[in-house]
C-alpha positions as CSV (number, residue, x, y, z in Angstrom):
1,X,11.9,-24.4,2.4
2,X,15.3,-25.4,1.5
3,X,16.9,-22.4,-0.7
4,X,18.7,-24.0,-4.1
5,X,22.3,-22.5,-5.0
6,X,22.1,-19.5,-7.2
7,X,23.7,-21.0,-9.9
8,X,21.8,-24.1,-10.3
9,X,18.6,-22.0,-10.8
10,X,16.9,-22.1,-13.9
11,X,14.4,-19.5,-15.3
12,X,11.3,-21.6,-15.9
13,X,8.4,-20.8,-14.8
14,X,8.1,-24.3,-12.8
15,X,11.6,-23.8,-11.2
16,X,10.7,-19.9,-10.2
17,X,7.5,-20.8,-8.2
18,X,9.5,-22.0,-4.9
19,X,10.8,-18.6,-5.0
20,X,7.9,-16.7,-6.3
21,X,5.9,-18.1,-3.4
22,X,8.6,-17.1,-0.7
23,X,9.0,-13.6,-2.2
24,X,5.1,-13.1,-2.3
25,X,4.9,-14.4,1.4
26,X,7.2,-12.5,3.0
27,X,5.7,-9.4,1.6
28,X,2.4,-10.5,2.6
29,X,3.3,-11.0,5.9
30,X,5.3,-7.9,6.7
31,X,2.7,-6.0,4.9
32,X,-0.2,-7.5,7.2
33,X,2.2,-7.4,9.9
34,X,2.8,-3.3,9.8
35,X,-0.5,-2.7,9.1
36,X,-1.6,-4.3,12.3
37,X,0.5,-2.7,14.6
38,X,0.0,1.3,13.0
39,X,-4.0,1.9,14.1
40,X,-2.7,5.6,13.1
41,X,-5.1,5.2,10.2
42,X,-7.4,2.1,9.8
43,X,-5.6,0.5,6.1
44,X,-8.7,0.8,3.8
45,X,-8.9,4.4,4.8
46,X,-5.4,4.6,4.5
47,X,-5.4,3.4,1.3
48,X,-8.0,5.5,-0.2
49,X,-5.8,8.9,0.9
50,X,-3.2,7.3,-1.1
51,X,-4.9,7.1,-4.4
52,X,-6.4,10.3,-3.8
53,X,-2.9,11.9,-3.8
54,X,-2.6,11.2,-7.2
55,X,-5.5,13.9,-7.8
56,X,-8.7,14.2,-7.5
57,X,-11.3,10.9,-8.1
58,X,-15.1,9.6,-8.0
59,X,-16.3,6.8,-6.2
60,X,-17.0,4.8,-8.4
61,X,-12.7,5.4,-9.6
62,X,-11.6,4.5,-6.3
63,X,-14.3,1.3,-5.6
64,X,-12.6,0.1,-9.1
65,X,-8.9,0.9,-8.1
66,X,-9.6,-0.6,-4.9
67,X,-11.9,-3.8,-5.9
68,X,-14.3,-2.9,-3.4
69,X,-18.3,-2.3,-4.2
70,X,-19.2,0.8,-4.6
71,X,-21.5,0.8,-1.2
72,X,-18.2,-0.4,0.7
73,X,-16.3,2.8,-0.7
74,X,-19.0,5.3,-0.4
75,X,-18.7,4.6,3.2
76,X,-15.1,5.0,3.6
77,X,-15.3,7.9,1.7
78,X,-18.2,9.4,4.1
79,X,-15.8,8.3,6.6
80,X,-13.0,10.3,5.7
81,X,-15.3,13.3,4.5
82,X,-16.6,13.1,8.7
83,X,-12.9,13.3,9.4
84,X,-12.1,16.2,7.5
85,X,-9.7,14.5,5.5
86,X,-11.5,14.7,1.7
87,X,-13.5,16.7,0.8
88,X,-16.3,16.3,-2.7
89,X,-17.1,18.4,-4.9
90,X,-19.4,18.4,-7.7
91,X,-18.1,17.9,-11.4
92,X,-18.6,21.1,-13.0
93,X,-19.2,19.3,-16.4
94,X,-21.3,16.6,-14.9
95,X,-23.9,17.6,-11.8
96,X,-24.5,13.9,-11.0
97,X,-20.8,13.3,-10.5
98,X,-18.6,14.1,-7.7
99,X,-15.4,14.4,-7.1
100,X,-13.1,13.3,-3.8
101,X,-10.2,15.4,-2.6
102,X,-7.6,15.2,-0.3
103,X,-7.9,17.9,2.4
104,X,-4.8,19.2,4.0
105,X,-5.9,17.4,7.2
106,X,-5.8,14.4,4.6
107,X,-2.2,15.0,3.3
108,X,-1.0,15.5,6.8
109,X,-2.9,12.2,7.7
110,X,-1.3,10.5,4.9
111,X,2.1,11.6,5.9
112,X,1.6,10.5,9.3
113,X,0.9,7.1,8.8
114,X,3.5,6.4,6.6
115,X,5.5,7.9,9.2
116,X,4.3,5.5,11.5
117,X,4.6,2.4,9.4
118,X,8.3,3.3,8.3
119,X,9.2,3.4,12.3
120,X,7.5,0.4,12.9
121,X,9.6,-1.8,10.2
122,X,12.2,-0.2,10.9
123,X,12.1,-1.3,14.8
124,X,11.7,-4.7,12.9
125,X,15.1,-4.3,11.4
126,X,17.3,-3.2,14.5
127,X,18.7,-6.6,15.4
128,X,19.6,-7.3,11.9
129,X,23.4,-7.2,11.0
130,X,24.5,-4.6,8.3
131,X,25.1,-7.4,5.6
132,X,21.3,-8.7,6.5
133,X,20.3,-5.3,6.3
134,X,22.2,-4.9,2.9
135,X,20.6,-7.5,1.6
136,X,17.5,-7.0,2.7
137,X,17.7,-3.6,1.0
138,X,18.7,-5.0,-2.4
139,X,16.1,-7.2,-2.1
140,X,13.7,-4.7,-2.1
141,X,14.8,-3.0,-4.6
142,X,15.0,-6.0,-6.9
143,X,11.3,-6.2,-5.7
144,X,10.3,-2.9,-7.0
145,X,12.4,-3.6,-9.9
146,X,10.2,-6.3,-11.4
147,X,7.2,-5.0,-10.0
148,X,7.3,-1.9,-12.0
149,X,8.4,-3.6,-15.4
């Protein structure tokens, strides 16, 4: 795709798609990318750790957070829980509910892969010059920027 000058954008929604499509590729692909080459933690289960940071959750919160079934997270939960990295315990307040925890095995887990992932972008990055790395950088913080609106 050829790149229009800056200045001859427009902010309609028809002239945004070229880049809305490059932006949303690129991401897709490094994201697919890096989670490829970092088997430190399978991405599903890595994924799961990551919400559970947040606190404590049921199932049935993280099949929803995750659009997954609730089967499909039940077993990545069991999963984890055979790893020693969450832990459930029953909801005082409710007996049929149970709530997942990280473990500290989990946290150090968690820590680990992200480790991992960061290392591996960023030995994508070391043939990039410091104004391609400058702007890569400011891209991705316009990223999050809009993202988080």
């Amino acid at each position: 795709m050829t790149a229009r000058p800056v200045e001859t954008l427009t902010t309609t929604t028809a002239d945004l798609i070229p880049i809305a499509r490059e932006v949303r590729l690129a991401a897709q692909s490094l994201a697919r990318h890096v989670k490829d080459h970092t088997p430190s933690l399978a991405p599903h289960l890595f994924t799961v750790l990551a919400w559970l940071e947040e606190g404590p959750a049921t199932a049935g919160d993280l099949a929803s957070r995750e659009r997954v079934s609730a089967p499909s997270m039940s077993k990545s939960v069991s999963e984890l829980e055979e790893r020693g990295l969450v832990s459930r315990t029953v909801d005082p307040h409710d007996a049929r509910q149970k709530f997942v925890s990280l473990t500290a095995a989990g946290k150090r887990a968690l820590q680990q892969g992200r480790k991992d992932r960061d290392r591996y972008t960023a030995a994508l990055l070391v043939d990039c010059t410091p104004d391609e790395l400058a702007d890569l950088l400011r891209g991705a913080q316009l990223i999050r920027k809009v993202v988080e609106k």
